[in-house]
N, C-alpha and C positions, 0 to 999 in steps of 0.2 A: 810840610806843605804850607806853603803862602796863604795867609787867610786874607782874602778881598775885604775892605771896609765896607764892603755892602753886603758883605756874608749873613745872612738870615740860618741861625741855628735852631735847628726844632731838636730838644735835647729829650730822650727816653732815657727816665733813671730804672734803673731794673733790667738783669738779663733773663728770664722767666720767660713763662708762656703769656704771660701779657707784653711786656714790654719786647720779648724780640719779634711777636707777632705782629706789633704795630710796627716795627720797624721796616720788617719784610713788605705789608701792605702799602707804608705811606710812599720807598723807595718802588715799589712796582706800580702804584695807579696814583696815586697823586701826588709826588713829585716829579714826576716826568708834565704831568699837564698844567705846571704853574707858571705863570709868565716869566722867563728867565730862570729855568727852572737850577740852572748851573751854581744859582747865586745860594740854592737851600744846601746846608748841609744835617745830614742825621747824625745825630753823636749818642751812641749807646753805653751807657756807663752803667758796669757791672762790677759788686764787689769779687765777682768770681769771672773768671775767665773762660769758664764751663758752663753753658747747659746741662740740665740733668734732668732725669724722671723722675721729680719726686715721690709722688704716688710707692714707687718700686722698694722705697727706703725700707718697709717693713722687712722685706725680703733680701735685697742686697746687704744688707747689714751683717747679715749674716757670715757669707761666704762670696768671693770672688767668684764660685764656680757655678754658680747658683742662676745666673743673671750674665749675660753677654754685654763685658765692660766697654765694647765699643759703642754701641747702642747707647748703656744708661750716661758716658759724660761723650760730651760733642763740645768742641772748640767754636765759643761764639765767633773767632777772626774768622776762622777758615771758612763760617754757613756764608760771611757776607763777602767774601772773597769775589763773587760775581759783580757789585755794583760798583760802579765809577768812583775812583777815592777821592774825585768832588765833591761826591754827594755822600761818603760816607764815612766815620769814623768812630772806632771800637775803644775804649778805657776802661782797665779794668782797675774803677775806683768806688770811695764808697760817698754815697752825698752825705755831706756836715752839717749844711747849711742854705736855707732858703731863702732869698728876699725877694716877694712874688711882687714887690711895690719895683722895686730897682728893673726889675727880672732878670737875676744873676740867681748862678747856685755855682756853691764852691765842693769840690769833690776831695777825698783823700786818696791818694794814691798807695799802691804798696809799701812803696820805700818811707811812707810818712809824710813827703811833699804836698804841697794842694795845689789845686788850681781853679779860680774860676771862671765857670763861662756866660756868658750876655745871652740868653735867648729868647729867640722869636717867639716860640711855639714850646709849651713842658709837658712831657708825659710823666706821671708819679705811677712808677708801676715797679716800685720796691717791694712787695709783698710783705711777706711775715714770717718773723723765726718761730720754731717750736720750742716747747721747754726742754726738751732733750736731742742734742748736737746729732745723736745717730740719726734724727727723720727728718732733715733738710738740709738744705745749704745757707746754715747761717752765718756762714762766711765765705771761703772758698773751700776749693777742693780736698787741697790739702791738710787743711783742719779739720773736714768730713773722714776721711781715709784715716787719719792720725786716732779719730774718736772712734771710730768704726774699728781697727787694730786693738785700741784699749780694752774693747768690749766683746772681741770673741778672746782673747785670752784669757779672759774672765771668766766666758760661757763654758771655756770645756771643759770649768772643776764644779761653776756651777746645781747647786741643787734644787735652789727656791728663787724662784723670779715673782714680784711683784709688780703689776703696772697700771696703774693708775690713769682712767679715764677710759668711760664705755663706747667713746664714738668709732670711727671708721679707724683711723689709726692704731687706737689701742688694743681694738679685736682684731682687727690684719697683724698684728705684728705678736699678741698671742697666738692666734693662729698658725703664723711662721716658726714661731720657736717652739711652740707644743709638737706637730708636726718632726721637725727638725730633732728634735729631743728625745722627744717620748714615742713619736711614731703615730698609729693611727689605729684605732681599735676595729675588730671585726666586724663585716657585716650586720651580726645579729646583739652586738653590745651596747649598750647605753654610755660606756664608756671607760675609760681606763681606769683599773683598780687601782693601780701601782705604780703612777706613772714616775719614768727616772728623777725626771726635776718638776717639783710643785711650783707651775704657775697659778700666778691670783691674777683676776681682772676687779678692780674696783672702782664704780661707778656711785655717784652719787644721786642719780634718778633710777625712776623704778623700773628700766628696763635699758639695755644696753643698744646703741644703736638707734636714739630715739628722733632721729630723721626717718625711720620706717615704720611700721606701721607694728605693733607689737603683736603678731602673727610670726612675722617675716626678723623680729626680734628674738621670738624665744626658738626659730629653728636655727638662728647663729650659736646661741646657750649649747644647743642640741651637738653642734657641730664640734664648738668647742670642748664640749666634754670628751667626745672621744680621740682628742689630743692631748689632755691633761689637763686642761687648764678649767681649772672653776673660775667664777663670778660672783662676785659678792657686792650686791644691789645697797639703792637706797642709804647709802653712808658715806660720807668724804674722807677722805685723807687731809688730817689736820695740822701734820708735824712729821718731817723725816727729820732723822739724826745717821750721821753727820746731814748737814742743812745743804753743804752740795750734793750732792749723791744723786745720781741722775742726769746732773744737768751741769756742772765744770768739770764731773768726776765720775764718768759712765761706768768703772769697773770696779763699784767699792761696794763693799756689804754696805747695809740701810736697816736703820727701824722704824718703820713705819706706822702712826698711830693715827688710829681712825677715830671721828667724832663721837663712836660710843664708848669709848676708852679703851678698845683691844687694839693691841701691836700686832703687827705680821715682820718677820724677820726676813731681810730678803740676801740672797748672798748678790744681787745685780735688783736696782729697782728702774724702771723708768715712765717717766711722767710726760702724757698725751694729751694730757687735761689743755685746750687752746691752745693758741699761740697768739704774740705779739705782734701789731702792726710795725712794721721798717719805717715810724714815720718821726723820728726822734729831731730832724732836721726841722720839718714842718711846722709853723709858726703854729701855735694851740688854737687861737681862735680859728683856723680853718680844719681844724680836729673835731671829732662825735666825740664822745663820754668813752666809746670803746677804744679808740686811740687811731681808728681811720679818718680819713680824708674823706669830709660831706662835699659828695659826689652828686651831680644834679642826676636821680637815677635815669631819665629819660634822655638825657642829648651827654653823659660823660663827662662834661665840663667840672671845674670845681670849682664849689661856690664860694662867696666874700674874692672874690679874688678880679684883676684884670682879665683881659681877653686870652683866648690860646693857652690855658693851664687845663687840662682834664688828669685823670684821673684813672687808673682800670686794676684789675684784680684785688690780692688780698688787703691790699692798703686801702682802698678805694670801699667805699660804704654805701655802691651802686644797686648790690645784691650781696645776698650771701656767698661765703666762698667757697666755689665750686670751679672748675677746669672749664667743663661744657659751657656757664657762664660767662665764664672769661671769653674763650673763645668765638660766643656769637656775640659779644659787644663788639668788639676789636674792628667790623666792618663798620659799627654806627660811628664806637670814637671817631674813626680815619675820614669818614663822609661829613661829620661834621667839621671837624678838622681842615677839612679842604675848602668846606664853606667858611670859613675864617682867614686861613689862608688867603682864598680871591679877594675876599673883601676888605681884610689889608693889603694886597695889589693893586687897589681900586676899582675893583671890577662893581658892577652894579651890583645892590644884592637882588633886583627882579631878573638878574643872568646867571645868578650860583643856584638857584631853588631852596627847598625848603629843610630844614634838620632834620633829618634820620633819627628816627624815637627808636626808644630801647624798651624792650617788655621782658622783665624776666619772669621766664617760665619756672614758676612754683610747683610743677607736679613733682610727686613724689619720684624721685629719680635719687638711686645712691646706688651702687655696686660695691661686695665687700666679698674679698677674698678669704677666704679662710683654710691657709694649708696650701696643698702645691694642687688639691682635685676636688676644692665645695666650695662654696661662697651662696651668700643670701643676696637679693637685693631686687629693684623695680628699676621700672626704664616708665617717664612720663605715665605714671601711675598706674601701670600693671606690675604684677608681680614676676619676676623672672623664676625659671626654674635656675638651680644649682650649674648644672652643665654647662645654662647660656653663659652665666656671671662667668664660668670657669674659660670658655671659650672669648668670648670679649677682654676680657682683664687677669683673669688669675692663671692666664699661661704665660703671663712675663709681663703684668703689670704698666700696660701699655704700652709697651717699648713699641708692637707695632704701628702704634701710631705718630710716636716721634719723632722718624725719620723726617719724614713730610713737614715736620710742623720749623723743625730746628732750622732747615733748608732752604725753609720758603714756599715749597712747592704745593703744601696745601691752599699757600695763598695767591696762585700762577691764575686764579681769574679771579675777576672782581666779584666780589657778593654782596 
């Protein structure tokens, strides 16, 4: 396609639920209303060519059968297949390199090539990889699937799993393999005497889960027990051997050594403990200590920088990282966004109005699946019962909700 020298690029790095979110919103409500709107184009550059449910990783990991593989990957060309190929174009590259003074970012492509582009307008909404390849896409698909293969071949001789880090990932995915393994104890049981494979969860605080309220912490303990899986509080993981194991090499025995000096032997370990911000591109000074992008938390923009760079999800240091998060900035970014827009069109700014603030909502709100029929968790600071959690999330790990979101059509009106 012929690029106009008056081509104005608003470029979204990340194909995620922030960046194809904003893409959907800015292509349906504010680039249709920008003077000459022919002359924007949206460039969405994804080191993966897939959407996916993250969230679901604990579970699909597992098995292909487990999980409806149409649902969990969706081809980002085909969601934006409806908009004008004026205004829109897909690459599926990884950003190298940023220079928010020039405003260029040069992308790598699969074959190794690069290229870069001039933009108007930057979304950084690259997210973050995890320490271990089975719980995200920290690259593409195909290297998710490859790691995934590795790692039930592994599981079905399997006898001792260790995994390391008490937050929502690390309990969802013992949850899933206790379940999946060892089954689910009775009614009347506290928990599995004997379970086929010893999982460990170990956590280095003094309760698992500690975005909840330790009530609603020790009925996930409760839960887990009777799938097999223990917890062992209060202690880090200070040394695995081999030093890959988990994390280049998902299907290797592991010794695991904790800071009081016991080993746990694991025949498959895997480590949930954070993950890394996707910002290795980004100039440092516009870096936090924790490796995001300081995010103005109220209007998305990002700071030290020129005009039209913001910022949104895991990279972004807006709010903590959360989905629901994500998704209610996505209308402040795109509103602010378009008031930058006009006012580089020359429109007055007493004719764009005023920036759209962002407040994130700190109530205690997490959902956590545990197994294929319990989970614990609260919704804006009540406590849920088991059934709700299981009914919302742990009948397929949101897939119902991704339809809409991958497609656009959650964002078919303006909010």
């Amino acid at each position: 396609m012929a690029q106009s020298s008056n081509q104005k690029n608003i470029v979204i790095l990340g194909g995620s639920y922030g960046g194809i979110s904003t893409a959907h919103y800015l292509l349906k409500h504010v680039v249709p209303k920008l003077p000459d709107s022919l002359l924007y184009r949206v460039i969405l550059a994804s080191a993966s060519d897939h959407a996916m449910c993250r969230p679901a990783c604990p579970r699909a990991m597992i098995s292909d059968d487990l999980l409806p593989q149409e649902k969990l990957f969706v081809s980002i060309a085909r969601a934006f297949e409806q908009y004008p190929k004026d205004n829109f174009r897909f690459i599926q590259a990884t950003a190298t390199d940023l220079d928010h003074s020039k405003r260029t970012v040069t992308i790598q492509l699969p074959d190794g090539s690069t290229e870069s582009i001039d933009f108007h307008a930057l979304v950084i909404a690259t997210g973050a990889s995890t320490p271990s390849p089975l719980l995200g896409l920290n690259r593409d698909v195909d290297f998710l699937r490859s790691s995934w293969a590795s790692f039930r071949k592994a599981l079905s001789s399997a006898k001792s799993i260790v995994i390391s880090g008490g937050g929502p990932a690390g309990v969802e995915t013992a949850g899933e393999l206790g379940e999946y393994l060892n089954g689910r104890a009775g009614w009347f049981r506290s928990g599995l005497a004997n379970p086929r494979v010893q999982i460990t969860v170990v956590t280095a605080g003094p309760q698992i889960l500690p975005a909840l309220r330790p009530a609603i912490a020790k009925q996930a303990e409760i839960y887990l027990a009777k799938v097999g899986v223990a917890v062992v509080k209060n202690v880090r993981v200070t040394a695995v051997r081999p030093p890959d194991a988990g994390t280049e090499n998902v299907a290797t025995k592991a010794t695991v050594t904790l800071e009081n000096g016991k080993t746990l032997e694991a025949d498959l370990y895997i480590p949930t403990t954070g993950t890394t911000p996707n910002t290795g591109f980004v100039d440092k000074l516009l870096l936090g200590a924790d490796g995001r992008v300081e995010t103005n938390p109220s209007t998305l923009r990002v700071k030290k920088t020129g005009t039209r760079i913001y910022a949104i999800g895991d990279a972004a240091s807006f709010a903590r990282p959360a989905i629901h998060l994500i998704l209610n900035a996505v209308p402040v970014l795109c509103t602010n966004m378009e008031h930058d827009l006009l006012l580089a069109a020359g429109k007055e700014s007493s004719s764009v109005g005023k920036d759209r603030i962002y407040t994130e909502d700190t109530r205690e709100t997490q959902m956590v699946p545990i197994g294929r029929g319990k989970g614990v968790g609260a919704a804006m600071g009540y406590k849920m019962p088991s059934l709700m959690v299981w009914l919302i999330k742990g009948r397929d790990y949101w897939l119902w909700t991704t339809g809409g979101l991958w497609s656009g059509k959650q964002w078919a009106k303006r909010s």
